[in-house]
C-alpha positions in Angstrom: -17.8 41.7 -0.9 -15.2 39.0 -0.6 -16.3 35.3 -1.5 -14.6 33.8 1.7 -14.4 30.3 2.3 -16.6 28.8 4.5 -14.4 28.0 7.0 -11.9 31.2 6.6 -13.3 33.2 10.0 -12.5 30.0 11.8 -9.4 29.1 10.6 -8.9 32.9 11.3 -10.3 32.8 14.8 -7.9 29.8 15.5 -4.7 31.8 15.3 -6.5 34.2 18.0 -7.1 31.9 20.6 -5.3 31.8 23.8 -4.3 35.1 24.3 -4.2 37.1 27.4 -3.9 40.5 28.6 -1.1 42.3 30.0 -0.2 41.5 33.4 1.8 43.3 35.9 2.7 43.1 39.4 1.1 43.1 41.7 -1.3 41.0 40.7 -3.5 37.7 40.8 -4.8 35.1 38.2 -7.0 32.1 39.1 -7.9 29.1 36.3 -9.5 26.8 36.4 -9.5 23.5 34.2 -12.8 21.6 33.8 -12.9 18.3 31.8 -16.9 18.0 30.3 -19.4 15.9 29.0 -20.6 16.6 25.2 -23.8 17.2 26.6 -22.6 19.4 28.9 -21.6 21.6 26.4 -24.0 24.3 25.9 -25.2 24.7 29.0 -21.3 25.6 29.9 -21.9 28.1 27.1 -24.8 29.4 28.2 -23.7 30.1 31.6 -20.5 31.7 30.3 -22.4 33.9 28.1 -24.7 34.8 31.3 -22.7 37.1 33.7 -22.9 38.5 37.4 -24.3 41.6 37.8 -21.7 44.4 36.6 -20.0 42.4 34.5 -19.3 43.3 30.7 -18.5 41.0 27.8 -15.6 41.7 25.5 -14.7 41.0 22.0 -15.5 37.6 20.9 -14.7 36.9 17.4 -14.4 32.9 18.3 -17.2 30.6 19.8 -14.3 28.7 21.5 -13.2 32.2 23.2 -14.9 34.5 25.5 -13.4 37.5 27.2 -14.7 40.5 29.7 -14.8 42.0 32.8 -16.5 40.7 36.2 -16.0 43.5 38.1 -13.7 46.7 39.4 -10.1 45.4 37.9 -11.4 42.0 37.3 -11.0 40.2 33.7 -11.8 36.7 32.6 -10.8 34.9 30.1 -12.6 31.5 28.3 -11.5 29.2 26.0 -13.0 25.2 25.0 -10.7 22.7 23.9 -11.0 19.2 22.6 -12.2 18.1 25.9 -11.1 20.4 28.5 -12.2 24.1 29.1 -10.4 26.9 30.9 -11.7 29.5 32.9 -8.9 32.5 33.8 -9.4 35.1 36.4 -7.2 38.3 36.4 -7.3 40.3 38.7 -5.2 43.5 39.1 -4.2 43.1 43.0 -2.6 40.9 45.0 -5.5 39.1 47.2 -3.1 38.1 50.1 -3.9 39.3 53.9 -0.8 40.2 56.2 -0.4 36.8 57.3 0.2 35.7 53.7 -3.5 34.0 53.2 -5.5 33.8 50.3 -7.9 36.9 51.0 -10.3 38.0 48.1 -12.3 40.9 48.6 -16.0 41.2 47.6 -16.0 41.9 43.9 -13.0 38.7 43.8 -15.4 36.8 45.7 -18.4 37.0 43.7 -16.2 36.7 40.0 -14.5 33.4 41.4 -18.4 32.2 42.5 -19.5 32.8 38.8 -16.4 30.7 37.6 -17.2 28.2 39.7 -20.8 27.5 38.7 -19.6 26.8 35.2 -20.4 23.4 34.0 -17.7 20.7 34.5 -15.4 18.9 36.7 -12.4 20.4 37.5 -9.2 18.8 36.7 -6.7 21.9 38.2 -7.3 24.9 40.2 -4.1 27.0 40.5 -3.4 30.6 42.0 -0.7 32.7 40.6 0.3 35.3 42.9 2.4 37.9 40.9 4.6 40.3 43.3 7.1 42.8 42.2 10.6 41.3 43.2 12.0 38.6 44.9 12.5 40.6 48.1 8.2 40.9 48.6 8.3 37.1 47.6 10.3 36.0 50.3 8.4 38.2 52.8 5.7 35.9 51.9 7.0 32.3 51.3 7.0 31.8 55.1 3.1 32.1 55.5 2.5 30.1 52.0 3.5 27.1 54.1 5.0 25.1 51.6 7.3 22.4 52.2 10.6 22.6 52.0 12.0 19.1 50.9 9.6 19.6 47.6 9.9 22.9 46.8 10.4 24.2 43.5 12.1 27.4 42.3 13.9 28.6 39.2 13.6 31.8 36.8 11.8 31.5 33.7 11.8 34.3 30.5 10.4 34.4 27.0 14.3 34.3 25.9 17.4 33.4 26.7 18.9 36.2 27.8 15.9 38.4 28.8 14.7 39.9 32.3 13.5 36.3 34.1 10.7 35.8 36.4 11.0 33.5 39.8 8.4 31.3 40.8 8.1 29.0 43.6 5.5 26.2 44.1 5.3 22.6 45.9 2.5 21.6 43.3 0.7 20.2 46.4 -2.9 21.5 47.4 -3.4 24.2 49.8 -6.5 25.8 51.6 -9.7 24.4 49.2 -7.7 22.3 47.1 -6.4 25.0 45.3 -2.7 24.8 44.1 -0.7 27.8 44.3 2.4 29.5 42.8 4.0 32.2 43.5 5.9 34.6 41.3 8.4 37.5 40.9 7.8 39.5 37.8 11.9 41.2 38.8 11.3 44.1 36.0 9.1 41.5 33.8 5.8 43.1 32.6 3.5 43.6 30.0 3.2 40.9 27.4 6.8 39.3 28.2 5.2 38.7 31.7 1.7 37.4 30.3 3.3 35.3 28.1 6.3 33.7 30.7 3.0 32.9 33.0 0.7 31.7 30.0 3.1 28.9 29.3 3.6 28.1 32.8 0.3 27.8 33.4 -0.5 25.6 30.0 2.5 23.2 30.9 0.8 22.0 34.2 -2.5 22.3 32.0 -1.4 20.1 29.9 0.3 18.0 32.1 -2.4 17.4 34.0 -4.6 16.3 30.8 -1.6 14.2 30.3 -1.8 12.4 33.4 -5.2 11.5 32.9 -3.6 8.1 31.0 -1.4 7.1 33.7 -4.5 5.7 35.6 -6.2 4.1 32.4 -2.5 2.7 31.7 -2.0 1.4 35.1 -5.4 -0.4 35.1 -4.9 -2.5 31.8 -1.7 -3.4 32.8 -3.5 -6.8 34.7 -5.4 -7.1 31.3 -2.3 -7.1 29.6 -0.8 -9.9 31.8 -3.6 -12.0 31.9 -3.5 -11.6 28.0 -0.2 -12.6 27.4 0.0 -15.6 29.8 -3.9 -17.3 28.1 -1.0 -16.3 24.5 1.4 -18.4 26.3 -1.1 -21.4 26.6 -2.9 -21.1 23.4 0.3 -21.2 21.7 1.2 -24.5 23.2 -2.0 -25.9 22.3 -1.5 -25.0 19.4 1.0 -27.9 19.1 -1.1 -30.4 20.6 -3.4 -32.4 18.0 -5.2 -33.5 20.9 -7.1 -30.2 21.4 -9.8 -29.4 19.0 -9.6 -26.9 16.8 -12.4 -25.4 17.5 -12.0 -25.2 21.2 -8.9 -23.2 20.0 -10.5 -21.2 17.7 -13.1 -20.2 20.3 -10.2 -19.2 23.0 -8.1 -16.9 20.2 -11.4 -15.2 19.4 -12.1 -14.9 22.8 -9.0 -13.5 23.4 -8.6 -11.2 20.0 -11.6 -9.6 21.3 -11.1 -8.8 24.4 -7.6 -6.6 22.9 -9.9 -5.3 20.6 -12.7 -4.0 23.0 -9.6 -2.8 25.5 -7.6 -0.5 22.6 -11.2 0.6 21.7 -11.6 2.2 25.3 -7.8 3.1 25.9 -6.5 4.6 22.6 -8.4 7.7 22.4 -7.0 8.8 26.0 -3.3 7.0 25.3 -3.3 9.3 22.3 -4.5 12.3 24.0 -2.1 11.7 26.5 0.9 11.5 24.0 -0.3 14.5 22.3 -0.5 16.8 25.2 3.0 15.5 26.8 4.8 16.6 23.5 2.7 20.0 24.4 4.4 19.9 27.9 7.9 19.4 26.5 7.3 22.3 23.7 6.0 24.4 26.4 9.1 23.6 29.0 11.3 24.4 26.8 9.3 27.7 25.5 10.3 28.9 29.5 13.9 28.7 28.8 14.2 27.6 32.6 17.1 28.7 34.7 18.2 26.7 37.8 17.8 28.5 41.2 21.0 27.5 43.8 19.7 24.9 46.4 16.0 24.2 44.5 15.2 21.7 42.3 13.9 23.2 38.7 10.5 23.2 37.4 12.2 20.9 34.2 13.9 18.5 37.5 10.6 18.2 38.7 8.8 17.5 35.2 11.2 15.1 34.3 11.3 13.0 37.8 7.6 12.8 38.2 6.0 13.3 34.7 8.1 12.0 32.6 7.9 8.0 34.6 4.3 8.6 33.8 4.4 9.4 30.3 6.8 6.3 29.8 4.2 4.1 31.6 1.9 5.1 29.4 4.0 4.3 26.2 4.9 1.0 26.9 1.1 -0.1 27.4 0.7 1.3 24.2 3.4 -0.8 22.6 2.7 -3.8 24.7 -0.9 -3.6 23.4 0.4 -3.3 19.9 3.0 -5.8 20.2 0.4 -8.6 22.0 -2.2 -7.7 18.9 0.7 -8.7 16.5 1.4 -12.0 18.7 -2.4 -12.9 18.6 -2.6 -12.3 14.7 0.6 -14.6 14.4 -1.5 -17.3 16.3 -4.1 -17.0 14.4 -2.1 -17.5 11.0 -0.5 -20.7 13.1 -3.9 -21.9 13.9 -5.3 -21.5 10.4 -2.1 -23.1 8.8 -2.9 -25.9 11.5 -6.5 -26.3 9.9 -5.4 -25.8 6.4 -2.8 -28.5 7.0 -5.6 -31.2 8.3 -8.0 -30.1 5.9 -5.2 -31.0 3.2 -4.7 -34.2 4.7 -8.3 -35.2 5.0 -8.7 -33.9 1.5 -5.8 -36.5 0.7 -7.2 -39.5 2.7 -10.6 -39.3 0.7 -8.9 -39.0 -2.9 -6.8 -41.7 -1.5 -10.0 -43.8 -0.7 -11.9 -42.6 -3.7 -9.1 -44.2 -5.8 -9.0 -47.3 -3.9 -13.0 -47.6 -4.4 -12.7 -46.4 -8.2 -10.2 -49.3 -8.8 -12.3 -51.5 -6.7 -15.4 -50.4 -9.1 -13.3 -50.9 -12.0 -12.5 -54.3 -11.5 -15.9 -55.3 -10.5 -16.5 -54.2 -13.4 -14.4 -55.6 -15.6 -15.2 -58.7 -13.7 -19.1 -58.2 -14.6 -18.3 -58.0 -18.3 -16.9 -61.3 -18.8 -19.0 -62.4 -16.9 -21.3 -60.8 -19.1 -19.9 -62.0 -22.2 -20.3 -65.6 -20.6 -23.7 -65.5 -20.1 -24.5 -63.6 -23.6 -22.4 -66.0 -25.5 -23.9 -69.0 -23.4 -27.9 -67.8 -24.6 -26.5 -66.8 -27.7 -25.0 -70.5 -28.5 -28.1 -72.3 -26.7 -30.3 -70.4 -29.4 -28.0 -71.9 -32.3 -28.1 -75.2 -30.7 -31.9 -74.9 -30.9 -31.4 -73.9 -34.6 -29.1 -76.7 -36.0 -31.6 -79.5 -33.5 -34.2 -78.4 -36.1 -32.4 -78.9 -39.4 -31.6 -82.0 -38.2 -35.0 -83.3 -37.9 -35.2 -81.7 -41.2 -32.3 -83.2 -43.1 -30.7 -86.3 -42.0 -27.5 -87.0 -41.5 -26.8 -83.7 -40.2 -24.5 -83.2 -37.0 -25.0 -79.8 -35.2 -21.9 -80.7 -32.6 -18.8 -79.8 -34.7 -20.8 -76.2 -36.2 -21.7 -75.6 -32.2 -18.0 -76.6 -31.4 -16.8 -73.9 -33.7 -19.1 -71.2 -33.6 -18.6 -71.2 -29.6 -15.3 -69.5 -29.7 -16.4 -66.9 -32.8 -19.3 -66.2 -30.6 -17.5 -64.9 -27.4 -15.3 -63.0 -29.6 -17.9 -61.6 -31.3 -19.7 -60.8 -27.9 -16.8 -59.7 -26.4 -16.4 -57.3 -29.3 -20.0 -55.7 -29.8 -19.7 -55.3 -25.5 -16.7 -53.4 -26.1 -17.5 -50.9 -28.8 -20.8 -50.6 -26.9 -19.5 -49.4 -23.8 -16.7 -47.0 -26.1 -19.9 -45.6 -27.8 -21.5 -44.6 -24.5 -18.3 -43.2 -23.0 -17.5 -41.1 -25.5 
């Protein structure tokens, strides 16, 4: 027994997905595209694993894929994505009455009920019809009532060089909101055929998926503008010392947010949308398209409609990205603004500290002589009282001239026992 990885029959199972069965004219396949819920999940699981009466499920080696038959002629295909599932129908005859309507017989009828009870909204709901040569498909484009000014046709092949199809479509909705193309295998079958309409149909799949960013895209646009003119203002304030700083400081966070809360619900779907539009260009070019005289070409049409789109939806990105960087730049502006006057308040109070600390000092000095006056001046008095007595004690004795000099000797002497004083308490 083989000690697999755990995820090794996944991985495995990936490589497997997306395949379908061999196709061949005449013939017709129906899909559906449904864009879910997470909770809708496995109920849509549950009610693909649950089939109509007579139907028979196939090999399913994948939880992401399941496969079997509905009915006389009648296989389905399933298959989740990230957020989309797909729902194929094929169905080995061509379900077209004599005046070129959709016309499904009983068994068609009840498969495409089951695949419509699945779980979902549906994003795309295409019929292929698949007849043998161009000559049956042009006995049939009258009835399909498409028009003519948009009209699409061109061959497409698994090579360059190979047998090629021919399809024709407006991509506009017919009878139930169904699209509808219409194809002519012209000796194409088995899997080159499969795989030539497999592509075709992931390409407007994916394209569709795509397009689900245009509208998110167009919508933020206003945000956008409203964003970059309130930039436009703020950064002129910014200049003003009038305006408080944190009036500004308020408004940028204000603003910061609001771009934060808008690429929060607008980046997931911009960056689905740029990853299924480089699926859409792998996938045209995977055709290997050939231009049909007189119509435009499925790659004229993808480029003059999809393409605008996809650009739309690139330059909100950027302009998103590029106002972020202009909101972090005034930010750094406005913090450089309150580091500045922060600096210069700081400087204004060492400034006035020093003033007072000189101020102090000088009081202080002025104290201290002042000090030493009135020291020396009780310290004198006491030796006048001295000398007073011995001279009631000896007679003769004059205690002016002694005062007269021990006056000066005792200011020094103050002065000097004050100073080493205050040096001993300092140190």
């Amino acid at each position: 027994m083989l000690n697999e990885h755990d995820l090794r029959q996944r991985i495995v199972g990936e490589m497997h997905l997306r395949r379908w069965p061999h196709v061949c004219a005449p013939s017709t396949i129906l899909q559906f595209v449904r864009v879910l819920e997470p909770e809708q999940r496995e109920a849509e699981l549950a009610a693909v694993g649950t089939l109509p009466p007579g139907g028979l499920p196939g090999r399913n080696e994948n939880p992401r894929h399941r496969a079997g038959t509905l009915g006389p002629g009648i296989v389905f295909g399933w298959e989740r994505q990230s957020e989309a599932s797909t729902t194929t129908l094929f169905i080995d005859r061509l379900l077209v009455d004599e005046h070129g309507n959709f016309a499904p017989d009983p068994a068609a009828r009840d498969a495409i009920t089951w695949a419509m009870r699945l779980p979902g909204k549906i994003l795309r709901a295409i019929r292929v019809l698949i007849v043998a040569d161009d000559a049956a498909a042009r006995a049939l484009i009258p009835a399909m009532g498409y028009d003519p000014l948009d009209l699409v046709s061109c061959h497409i092949s698994c090579q360059d060089g190979d047998q090629a199809a021919r399809i024709w479509s407006d991509f506009r909705f017919r009878d139930e909101n169904y699209g509808q193309i219409l194809v002519a295998a012209n000796g194409m079958e088995g899997g080159d055929l499969s795989r030539s309409v497999q592509r075709l149909q992931e390409l407007g799949n994916y394209r569709n998926l795509a397009l689900l960013g245009l509208p998110v895209a167009q919508d933020g646009w206003k945000l956008l503008d409203r964003v970059e003119n309130e930039l436009g203002v703020l950064t002129g304030q910014v200049a003003n010392p009038a305006v408080r700083d944190d009036d500004l400081l308020s408004e940028v966070t204000r603003l910061s947010a609001d771009l934060i809360a808008h690429a929060t619900e607008t980046d997931y779907r911009l960056s689905a949308t740029e990853a299924y539009a480089r699926i859409v260009e792998e996938r045209l070019e995977g055709l290997h398209i050939r231009a049909c005289p007189g119509h435009p070409s499925l790659a004229d049409f993808t480029q003059r409609r999809f393409l605008p789109a996809m650009r739309t939806c690139a330059a909100h990105r950027r302009r998103q990205e590029q106002l972020a960087v202009r909101t972090e730049r005034l930010v750094a502006l406005l913090r450089t603004r309150i580091e500045t006057r922060i600096e210069n308040q700081n400087g204004r109070l060492l400034a006035s500290m020093e003033r007072s600390s000189t101020r102090q000092l000088r009081l202080q000095q002025l104290v201290e002589g002042l000090s030493v006056v009135a020291l020396s001046y009780y310290g004198i008095s006491l030796i006048a009282h001295m000398l007073e007595g011995v001279e009631a004690v000896v007679p003769g004795f004059h205690p002016g001239p002694v005062i007269a000099v021990l006056t000066p000797i005792t200011l020094v002497g103050m002065w000097l026992g004050l100073h080493h004083l205050k040096s001993r308490i300092l140190d």
